[in-house]
N, C-alpha and C positions, 0 to 999 in steps of 0.2 A: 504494500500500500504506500502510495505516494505523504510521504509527512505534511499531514497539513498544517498551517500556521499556528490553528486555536486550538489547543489540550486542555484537557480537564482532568483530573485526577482526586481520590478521597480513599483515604485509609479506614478503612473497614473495622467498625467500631467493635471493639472485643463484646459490647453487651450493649444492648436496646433496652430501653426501660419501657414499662407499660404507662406509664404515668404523662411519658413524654406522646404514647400514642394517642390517647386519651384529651392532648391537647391538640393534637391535629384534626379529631373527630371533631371536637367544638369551632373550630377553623372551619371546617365542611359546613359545622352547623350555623355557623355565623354569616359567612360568604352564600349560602345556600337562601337564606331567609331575606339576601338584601338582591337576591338574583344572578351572584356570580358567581364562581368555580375558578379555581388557577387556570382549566382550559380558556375560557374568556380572558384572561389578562393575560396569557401569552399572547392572543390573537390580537389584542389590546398592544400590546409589544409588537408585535410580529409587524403591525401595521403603520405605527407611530414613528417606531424606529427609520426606515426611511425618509416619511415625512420632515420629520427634524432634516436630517441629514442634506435631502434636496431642500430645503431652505434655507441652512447652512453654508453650505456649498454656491446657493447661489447668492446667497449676503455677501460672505469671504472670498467668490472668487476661484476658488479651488478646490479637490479634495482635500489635498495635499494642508491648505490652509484650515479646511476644519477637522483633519487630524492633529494640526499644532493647535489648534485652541481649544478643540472638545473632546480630542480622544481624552485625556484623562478623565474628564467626567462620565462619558459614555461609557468609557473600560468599567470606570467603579459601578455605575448604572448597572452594567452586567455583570459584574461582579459579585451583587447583592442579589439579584436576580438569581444567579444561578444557588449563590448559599440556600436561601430560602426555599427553592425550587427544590433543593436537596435534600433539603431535611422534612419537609413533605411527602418527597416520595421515597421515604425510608432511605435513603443512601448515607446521612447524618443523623446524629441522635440528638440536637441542638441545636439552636440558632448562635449564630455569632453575637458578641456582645458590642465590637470596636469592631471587627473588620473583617470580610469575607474569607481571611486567611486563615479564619479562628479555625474554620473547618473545613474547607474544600483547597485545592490548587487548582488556578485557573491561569493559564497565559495567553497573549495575543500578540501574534509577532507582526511586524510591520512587513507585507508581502506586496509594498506598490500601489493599493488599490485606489484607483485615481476617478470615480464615475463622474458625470455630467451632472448636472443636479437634474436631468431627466435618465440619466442613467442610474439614480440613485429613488426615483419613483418607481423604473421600471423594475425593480427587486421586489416591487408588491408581485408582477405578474413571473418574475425570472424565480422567485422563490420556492411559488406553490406546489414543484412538483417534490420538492422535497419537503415541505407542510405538509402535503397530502401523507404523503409515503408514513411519513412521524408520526398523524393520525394515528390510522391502523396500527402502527407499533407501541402508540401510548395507548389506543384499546386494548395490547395481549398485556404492556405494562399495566393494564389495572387486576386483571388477574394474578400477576406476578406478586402485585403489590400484597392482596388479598394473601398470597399463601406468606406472605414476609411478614404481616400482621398478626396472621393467627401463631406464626412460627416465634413471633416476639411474645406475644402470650402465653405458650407454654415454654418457652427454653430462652427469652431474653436475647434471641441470636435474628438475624438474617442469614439463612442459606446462602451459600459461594454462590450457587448458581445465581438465584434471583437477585443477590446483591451486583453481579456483574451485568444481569440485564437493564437493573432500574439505572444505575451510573451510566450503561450504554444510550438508554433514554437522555438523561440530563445532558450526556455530552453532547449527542444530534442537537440538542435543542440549542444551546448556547452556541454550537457552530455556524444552526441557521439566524441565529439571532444579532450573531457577528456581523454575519454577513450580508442581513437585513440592515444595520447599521452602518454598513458601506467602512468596516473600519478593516478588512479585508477583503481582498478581489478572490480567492478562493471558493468555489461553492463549497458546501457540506458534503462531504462524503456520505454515498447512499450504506454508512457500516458503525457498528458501535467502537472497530479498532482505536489507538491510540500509538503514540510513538512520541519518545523525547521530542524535545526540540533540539536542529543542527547543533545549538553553540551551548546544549546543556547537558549536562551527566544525564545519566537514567533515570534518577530518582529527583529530579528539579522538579522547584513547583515554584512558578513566580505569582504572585496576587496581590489585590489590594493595593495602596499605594506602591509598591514597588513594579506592579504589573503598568504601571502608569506611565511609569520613567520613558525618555524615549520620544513619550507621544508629541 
């Protein structure tokens, strides 16, 4: 597989507490009552995130110029997106307190990506076939999820297996999310793979403010 720019990574929590599912459910039940669900506020993201960007781009001028003024903001943006996303769907057992790096490794390499600010609308239409594809994979991810729930209710654990499919979920998602944001010209890979980045060890995980540096 070709390395793509955006990695995501999260070490696999020795124990799940029931207490902390327990607050997720009430998240369901909250979000639920007011008419939304985290699928809605990705599509919420999924849709925004260009928008910004083709207005950006045509305020500044450039990509290139609203990667120097907004990638940091946008990197943290997704950043927190993804922690949260994480710990929802069972991949972390907590939310961060100060900053995405409490729990998850996320980076985003600067790979060029230069669009138009109509080329940065047109990622609503250039996206969808890998939105769609995710669909379907976040509907077998809710069954996954289901048996990683009830598996955290008797034994406190996530299964290897389902723990490597819901992280396969979370990282498609933040890859298309990237790249809905125009902050690389790579698409998402249609695979849950992963691979260092070129200029890191194996075991690198840049986030948070330091994932900023750069921008």
């Amino acid at each position: 597989m070709r390395v793509h720019p955006v990695h995501f990574a999260v070490e696999r929590p020795a124990r799940f507490t029931p207490v902390q599912l327990l607050i997720r459910m009430v998240a369901f039940v909250v979000l639920g009552a007011l008419g939304l669900s985290f699928g809605t506020l990705f599509s919420i993201a999924y849709v925004a995130l260009p928008a910004y960007a083709a207005a950006r781009i045509a305020s500044l001028g450039s990509a290139e110029a609203y990667r120097r003024c907004d990638g940091a903001r946008v990197r943290g943006i997704l950043g927190w997106l993804a922690a949260v996303s994480a710990w929802v769907g069972l991949v972390t057992d907590r939310l961060p307190a100060a900053s995405p790096d409490e729990t998850i490794g996320l980076w985003i390499e600067d790979d060029g990506a230069a669009p138009t600010a109509g080329g940065a609308l047109f990622r609503l239409l250039s996206g969808f076939p890998s939105a769609f594809v995710l669909m379907f994979v976040g509907a077998v991810g809710v069954v996954v999820w289901i048996w990683a729930a009830l598996s955290i209710l008797v034994r406190s654990q996530v299964p290897a297996g389902a723990f490597d499919y819901l992280v396969g979920v979370q990282r498609w998602s933040v890859r298309l999310l990237a790249y809905q944001a125009c902050l690389v010209e790579a698409y998402p890979p249609f695979s849950f793979e992963d691979a260092p980045a070129p200029s890191r060890g194996p075991g690198a995980t840049i986030t948070g403010a330091e994932a900023t540096r750069g921008a």
